[in-house]
C-alpha positions in Angstrom: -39.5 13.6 -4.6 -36.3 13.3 -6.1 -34.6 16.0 -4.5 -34.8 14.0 -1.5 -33.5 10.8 -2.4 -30.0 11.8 -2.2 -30.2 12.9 1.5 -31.7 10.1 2.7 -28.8 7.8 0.8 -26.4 9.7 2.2 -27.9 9.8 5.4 -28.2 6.5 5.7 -25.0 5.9 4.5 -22.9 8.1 7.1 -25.1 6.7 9.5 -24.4 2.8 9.0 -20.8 3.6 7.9 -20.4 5.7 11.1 -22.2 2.8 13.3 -19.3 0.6 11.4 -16.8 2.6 12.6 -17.9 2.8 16.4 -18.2 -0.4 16.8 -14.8 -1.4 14.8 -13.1 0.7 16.9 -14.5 -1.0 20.0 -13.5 -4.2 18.7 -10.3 -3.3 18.6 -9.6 -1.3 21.8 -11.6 -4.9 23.6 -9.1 -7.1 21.8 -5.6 -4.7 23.2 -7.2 -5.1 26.8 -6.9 -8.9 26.8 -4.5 -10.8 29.2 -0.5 -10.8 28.5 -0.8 -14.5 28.3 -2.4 -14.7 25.1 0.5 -12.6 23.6 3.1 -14.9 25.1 1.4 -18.2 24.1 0.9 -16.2 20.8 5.0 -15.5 21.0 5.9 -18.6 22.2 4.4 -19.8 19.2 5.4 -17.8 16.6 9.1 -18.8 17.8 8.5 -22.5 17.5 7.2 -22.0 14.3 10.2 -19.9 13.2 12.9 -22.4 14.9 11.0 -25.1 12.7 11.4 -23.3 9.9 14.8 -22.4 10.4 15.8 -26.1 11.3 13.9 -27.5 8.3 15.7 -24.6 5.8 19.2 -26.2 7.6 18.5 -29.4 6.6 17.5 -29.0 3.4 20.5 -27.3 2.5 22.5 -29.8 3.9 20.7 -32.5 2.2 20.8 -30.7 -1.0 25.0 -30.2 -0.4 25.3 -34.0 0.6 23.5 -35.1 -2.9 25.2 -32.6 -4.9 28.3 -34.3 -3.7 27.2 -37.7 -4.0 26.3 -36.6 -8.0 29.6 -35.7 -8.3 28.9 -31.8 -9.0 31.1 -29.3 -8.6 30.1 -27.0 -6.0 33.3 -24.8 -4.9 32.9 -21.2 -5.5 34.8 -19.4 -8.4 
């Protein structure tokens, strides 16, 4: 009896694992099929996000500059 508990763990192991793997592959070959204008609206996105960003980064350092000033600190380069 106990010889054959290890085959039947493994067997059920490559067998769900393998299952797993079919249908993760699946999955991901579905998802690169899908129309060209979810990756632009996914794009388009991304670069709004990143001009925010940017823009918000810009300001900040100009605010930052503008108080440093303002405090009367010192900030010329050596």
């Amino acid at each position: 009896m106990m010889d054959w508990i290890p085959i039947v763990f493994v067997t059920f192991k490559v067998l769900v694992l393998g299952t797993g793997m079919f249908f993760a592959i699946k999955w991901h070959y579905d998802q690169g099929k899908k129309e060209e204008e979810e990756k632009r609206a996914v794009l388009r996105a991304g670069g709004k996000v990143a001009a925010v960003y940017v823009l918000s980064l810009l300001g900040l350092v100009l605010v930052t500059f503008v108080l440093a000033r303002m405090l009367g600190l010192d900030l010329t380069f050596p």
